[in-house]
N, C-alpha and C positions, 0 to 999 in steps of 0.2 A: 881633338882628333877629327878627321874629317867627316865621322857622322856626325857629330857634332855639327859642325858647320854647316853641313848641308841641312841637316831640321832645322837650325836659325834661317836658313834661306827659304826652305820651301814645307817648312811645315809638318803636315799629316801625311805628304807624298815620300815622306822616311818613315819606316818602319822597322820593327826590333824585334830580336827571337821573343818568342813567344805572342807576338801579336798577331791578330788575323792576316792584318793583308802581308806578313812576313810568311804565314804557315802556308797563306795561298800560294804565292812564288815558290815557294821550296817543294809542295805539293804538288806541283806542275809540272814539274821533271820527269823526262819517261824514265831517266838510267839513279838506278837506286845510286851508282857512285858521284853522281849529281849532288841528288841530296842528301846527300850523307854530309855534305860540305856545311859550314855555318858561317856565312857574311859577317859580319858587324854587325853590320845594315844591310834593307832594299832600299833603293830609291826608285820610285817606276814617276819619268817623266811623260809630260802629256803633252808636249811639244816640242820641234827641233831644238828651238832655245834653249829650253831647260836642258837640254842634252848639251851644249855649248857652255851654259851653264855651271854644270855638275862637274864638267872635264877640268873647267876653269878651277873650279872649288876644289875639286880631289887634288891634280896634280899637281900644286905648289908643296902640298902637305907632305908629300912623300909617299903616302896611301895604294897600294897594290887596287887591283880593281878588275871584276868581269863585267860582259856585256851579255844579257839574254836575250830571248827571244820566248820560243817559244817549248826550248827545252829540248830538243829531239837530239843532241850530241851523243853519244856512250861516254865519252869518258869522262871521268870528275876533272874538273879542273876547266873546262872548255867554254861552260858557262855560267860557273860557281866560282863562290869563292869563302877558302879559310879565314877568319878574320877580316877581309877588308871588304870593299863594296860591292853589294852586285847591282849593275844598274839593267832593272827588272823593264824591257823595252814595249811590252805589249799593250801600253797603253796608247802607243801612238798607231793607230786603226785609221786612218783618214785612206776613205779611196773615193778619185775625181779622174772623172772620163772628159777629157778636153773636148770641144765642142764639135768636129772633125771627126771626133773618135776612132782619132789615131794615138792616140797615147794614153794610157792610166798612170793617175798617180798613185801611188799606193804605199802609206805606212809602214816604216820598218817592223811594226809588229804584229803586222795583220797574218792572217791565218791563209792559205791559198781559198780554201773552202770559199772566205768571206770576198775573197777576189773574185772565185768564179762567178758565184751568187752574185755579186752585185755588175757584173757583166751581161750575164745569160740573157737579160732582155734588150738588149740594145745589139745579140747578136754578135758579137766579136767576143775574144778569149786571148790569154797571153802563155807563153811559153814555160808553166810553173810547176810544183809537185806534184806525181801521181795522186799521193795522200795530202787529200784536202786537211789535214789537222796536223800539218809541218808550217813552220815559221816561214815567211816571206824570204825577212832577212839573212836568216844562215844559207837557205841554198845558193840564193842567190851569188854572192861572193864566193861559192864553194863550186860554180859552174853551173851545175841544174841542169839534169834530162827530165824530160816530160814526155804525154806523150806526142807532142807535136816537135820531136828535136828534128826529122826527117824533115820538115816542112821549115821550119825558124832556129835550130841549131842548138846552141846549147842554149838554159835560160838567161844569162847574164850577157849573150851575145843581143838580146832584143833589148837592154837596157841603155835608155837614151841619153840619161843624165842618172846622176847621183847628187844626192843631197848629202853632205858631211861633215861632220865635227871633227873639227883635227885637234891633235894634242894642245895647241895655241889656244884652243876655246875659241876659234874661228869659225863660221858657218860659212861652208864653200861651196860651187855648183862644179861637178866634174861632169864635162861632156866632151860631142868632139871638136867644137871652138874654147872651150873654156878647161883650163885645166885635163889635158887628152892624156897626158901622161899618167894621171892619177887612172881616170874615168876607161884605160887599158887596166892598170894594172889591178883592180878593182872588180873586175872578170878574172876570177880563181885565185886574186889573190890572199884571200881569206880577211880577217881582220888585222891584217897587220899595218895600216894608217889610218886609221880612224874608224869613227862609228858612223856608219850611213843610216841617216835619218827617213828619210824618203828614196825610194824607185820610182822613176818616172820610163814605162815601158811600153814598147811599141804592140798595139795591137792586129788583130788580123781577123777577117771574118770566120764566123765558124757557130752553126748548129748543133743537130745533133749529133753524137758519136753513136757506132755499134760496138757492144764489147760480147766476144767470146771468152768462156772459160770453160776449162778445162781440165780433169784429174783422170790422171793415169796412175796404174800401180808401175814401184818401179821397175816390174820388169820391162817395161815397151821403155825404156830411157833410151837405147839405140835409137828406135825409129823418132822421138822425141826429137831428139840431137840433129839428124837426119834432116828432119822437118824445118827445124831452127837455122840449120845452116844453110837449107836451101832456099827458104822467104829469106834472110838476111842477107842472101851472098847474091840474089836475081842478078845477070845481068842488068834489068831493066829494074831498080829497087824501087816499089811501090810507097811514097813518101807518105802514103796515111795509113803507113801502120806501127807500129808498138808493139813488141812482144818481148816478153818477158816469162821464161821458163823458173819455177821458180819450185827449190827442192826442201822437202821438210821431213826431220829426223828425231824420230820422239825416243828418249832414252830410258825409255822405263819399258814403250813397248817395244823398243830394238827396230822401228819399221820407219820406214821412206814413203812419201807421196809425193807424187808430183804432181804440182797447179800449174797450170798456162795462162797467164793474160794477155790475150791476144785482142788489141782495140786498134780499131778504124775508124780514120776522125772523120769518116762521112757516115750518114744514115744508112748505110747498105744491110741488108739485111743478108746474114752469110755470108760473107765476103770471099771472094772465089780464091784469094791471096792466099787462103788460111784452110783450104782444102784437104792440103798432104798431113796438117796436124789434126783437125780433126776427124780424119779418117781414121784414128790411130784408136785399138779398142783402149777404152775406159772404161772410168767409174762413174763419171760425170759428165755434161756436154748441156751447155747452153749458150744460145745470141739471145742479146735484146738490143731494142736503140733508145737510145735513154739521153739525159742530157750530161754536160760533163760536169757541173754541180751537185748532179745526184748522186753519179757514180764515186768521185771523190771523196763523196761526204762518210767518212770511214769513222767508225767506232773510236774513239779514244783509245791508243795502249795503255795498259795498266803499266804502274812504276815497279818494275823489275829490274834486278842486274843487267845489264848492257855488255856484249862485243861486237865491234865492227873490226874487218879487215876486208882488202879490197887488191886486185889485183886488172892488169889489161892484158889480150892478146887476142892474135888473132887465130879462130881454132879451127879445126876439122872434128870430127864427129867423134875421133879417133883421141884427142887430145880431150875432149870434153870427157868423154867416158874415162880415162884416164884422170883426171879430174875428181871425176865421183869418187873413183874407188879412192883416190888419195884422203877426201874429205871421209869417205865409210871406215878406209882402216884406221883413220886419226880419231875419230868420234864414237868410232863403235864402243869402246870398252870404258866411256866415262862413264861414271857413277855420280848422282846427287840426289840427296837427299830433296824429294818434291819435284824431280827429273831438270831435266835441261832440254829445250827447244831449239833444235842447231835448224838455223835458215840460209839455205845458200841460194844464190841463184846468179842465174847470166841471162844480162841483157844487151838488147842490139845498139852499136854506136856506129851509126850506118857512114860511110864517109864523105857521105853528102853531106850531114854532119856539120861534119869537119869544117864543109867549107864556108859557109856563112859569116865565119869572124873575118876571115876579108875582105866582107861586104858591110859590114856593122863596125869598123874604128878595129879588129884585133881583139884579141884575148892573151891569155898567158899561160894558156893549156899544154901548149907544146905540140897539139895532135893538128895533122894538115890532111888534105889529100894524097900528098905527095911522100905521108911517111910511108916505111914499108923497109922490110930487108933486101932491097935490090927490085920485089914486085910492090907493089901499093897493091893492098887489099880493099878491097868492095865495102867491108866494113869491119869493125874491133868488136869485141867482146869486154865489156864491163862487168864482173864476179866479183861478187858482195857472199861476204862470210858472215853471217852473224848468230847471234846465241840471244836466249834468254832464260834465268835462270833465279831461283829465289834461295839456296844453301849457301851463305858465306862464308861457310868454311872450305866452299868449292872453287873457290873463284879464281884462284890462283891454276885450278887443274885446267880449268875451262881457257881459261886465258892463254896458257901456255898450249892447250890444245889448237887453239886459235891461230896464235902464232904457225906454229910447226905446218900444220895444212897448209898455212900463207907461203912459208918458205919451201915447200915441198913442188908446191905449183910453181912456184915461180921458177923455181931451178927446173923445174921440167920442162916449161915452158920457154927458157934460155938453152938450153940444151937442145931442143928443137926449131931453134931459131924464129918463134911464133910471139918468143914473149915483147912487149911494150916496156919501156922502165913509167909510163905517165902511171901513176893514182890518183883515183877520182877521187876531189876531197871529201865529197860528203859520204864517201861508203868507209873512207880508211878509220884504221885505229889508231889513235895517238902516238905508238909506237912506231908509225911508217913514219918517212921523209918525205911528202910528200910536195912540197913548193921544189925540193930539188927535183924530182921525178918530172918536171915541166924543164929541163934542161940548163946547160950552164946562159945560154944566151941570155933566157927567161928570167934565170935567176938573178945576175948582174941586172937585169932592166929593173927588176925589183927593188933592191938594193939601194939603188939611184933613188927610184920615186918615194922610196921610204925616208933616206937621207933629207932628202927637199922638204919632202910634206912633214917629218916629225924628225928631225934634227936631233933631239934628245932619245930618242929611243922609246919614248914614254911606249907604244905598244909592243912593242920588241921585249919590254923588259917589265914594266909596270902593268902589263895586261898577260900572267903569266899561260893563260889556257888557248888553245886553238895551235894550229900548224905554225909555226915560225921561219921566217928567214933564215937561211944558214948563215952563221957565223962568219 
């Protein structure tokens, strides 16, 4: 079988249930339906090759197979696997600032945290996750907002090359003279051509950040909304800011709070930007100017059940609150045993945005300047659903809780002619469609560059987890 072969090939760098460095991998999943999964095998390669390698090795055999990282997925299946291989990616860490220091190369399995840190003295930063202890590799292909998307766009739109293993066991360079077609589609196209071993991405100068935060009860959620749509919506949108309204719903004690993260990628102390919200009474209220490796550097989540669902529009204060109560009356009256943590929030997808993939080779997002229902809007709203929850006999209520919220908004949101069909991939649930939500244009280019680059299907069909190509 193909672990087999692969320990004739490479040794101690396979490992078997019950072994340490197997239990570490499986331990390392934040979403309990992660590991709940059992491999065969891990194989964690410690360079592109062996990633060329291992492709070469598995897929003669017939051998189903995931790709990890660093585990932050919800669903089972995305970067786990039943019986066949999981190729466990976080051994490959290499990060190299060209001598220019316009470019970082940076490890598909490197940590953001270890990006920032190894940047912050030389001064420049690159467009990557909030949460410094998310994988390099999954946002990246999944689009990526940070908080510099106002200034560099999404994160996959500052990358200049890709390093790639294609089903052939080929190591390829996708950029915009070499392979452009891929090195597009490769920006939101998830994993579905290969494994990219290396990011090679464009840098930009940058110190300190200020970051405000902020907790209101939820009664002030009006003025909240208020405040969110009018930094978001500026004529004049202040490109170094970030804000993220972000709502939390504890089920045991029936109660909502609301957190703001409100950051500014310059040192400013109080940023005048950010005025109308924290004017707003609270519970809480603090600035500091800190760097953006400190701020990043977030506690590990513990390994609990996982949901993600995700939706785009563009709101008024009116639809947002409308919003709430959809998630309140869907959430209110779960029950679990050890409670459930329902996490929503909307963040700014300002359409400045938008416009940088026509300056950086394109992307496969779908979202322009120029979308809009007849007006183009100033900027989209990205709402991320998610739960956390440890009763397994709940997870089907929660789930489907999930769901219904999703579809409620959305129909509200189409009926008010605000909604977007785009899902952001790294907030959606397994359950969405999301490569088609980037359009039929999008999707045919897809199509195409997956036919070229893996001919057999091998990721389409032998890599069964993550967003797929439509049929």
């Amino acid at each position: 079988m193909a672990c087999d072969a692969l320990a004739a090939a490479f040794g101690q760098q396979v490992s078997y249930p019950g072994q340490l460095a197997y239990n570490q991998s499986q331990a390392s999943f934040t979403s309990t339906q992660e590991a709940l999964l059992s491999p065969a095998c891990v194989i964690r390669p410690t360079c592109a090759q062996d990633v060329a390698s291992i492709i070469s090795t598995i897929v003669p055999g017939g051998c189903d197979f995931a790709v990890k990282g660093h585990g932050h997925a919800a669903d089972g299946g995305f970067a786990n696997i039943d019986d066949g291989v999981t190729i466990d990616m976080t051994s490959l860490t290499m990060l190299s600032l060209s001598d220019d220091g316009a470019v970082v190369s940076i490890g598909a399995g490197s940590k953001w945290i270890d990006v920032y840190t190894y940047l912050d003295p030389y001064n420049v930063q690159v467009a990557g996750g909030r949460n410094g202890q998310v994988g390099v590799g999954g946002l990246m292909v999944g689009g990526g907002i940070s908080h510099f998307s106002a200034r560099a766009g999404w994160s996959c739109d500052n990358v200049v090359n890709f390093e790639v293993a294609l089903a052939s066991g080929e190591l390829i360079n996708a950029n915009k003279s070499q392979n452009s077609d891929l090195w597009r589609a490769l920006k939101g196209g998830g994993n579905n051509f290969g494994i990219v071993t290396r990011y090679d991405v464009a840098t930009f100068a940058q110190g300190d950040i200020s970051v405000t935060l902020t907790m209101n009860d939820v009664s002030q959620r009006s003025a909240v909304f208020d405040a969110f749509a009018n930094i978001a919506n500026a004529p004049d949108f202040d490109p170094y800011t970030a804000l993220a309204v972000e709502m939390y719903f504890n089920s045991t004690s029936k109660l909502w709070i609301i957190a703001n993260e409100a950051v500014y990628t310059q040192p400013v102390p109080n940023p005048p930007v950010y005025d109308e919200l924290v004017a707003i009474p609270s519970i809480s209220s603090s600035n500091k100017i800190t760097t953006l490796p400190a701020y990043a550097n977030s506690s590990a989540i513990p390994q609990t059940y996982w949901l993600y669902a995700s939706a785009t529009f563009a709101p008024s204060t009116s639809f947002m609150l409308e919003t709430f109560d959809i998630w309140n009356n869907t959430f209110f009256p779960i029950e679990a045993a050890g409670g459930v943590i329902w996490f929503c929030h909307f963040e700014t997808v300002p359409t400045v945005m938008t416009a940088y993939a026509d300056e950086t080779g394109g992307n496969v997002l779908g979202l322009s300047p120029k979308d809009g229902n007849g007006v183009a809007p100033r900027y989209y709203i990205v709402m991320l659903i998610s739960a956390f929850w440890t009763d397994p006999t709940q997870t089907q209520a929660i789930q489907d809780a999930g769901k219904t919220a999703l579809e409620k908004v959305r129909s509200a949101a189409k009926s008010k002619g605000v909604g977007w069909e785009f899902q952001y991939l790294n907030y959606a649930g397994g359950f969405q469609d999301v490569i088609k939500s980037y359009g039929p244009e999008n999707v045919e280019f897809l199509k195409k560059v997956s036919k070229k680059y893996d001919p057999d299907r091998v990721f389409q069909e032998r890599v069964p987890g993550g967003f797929k190509l439509p049929a």
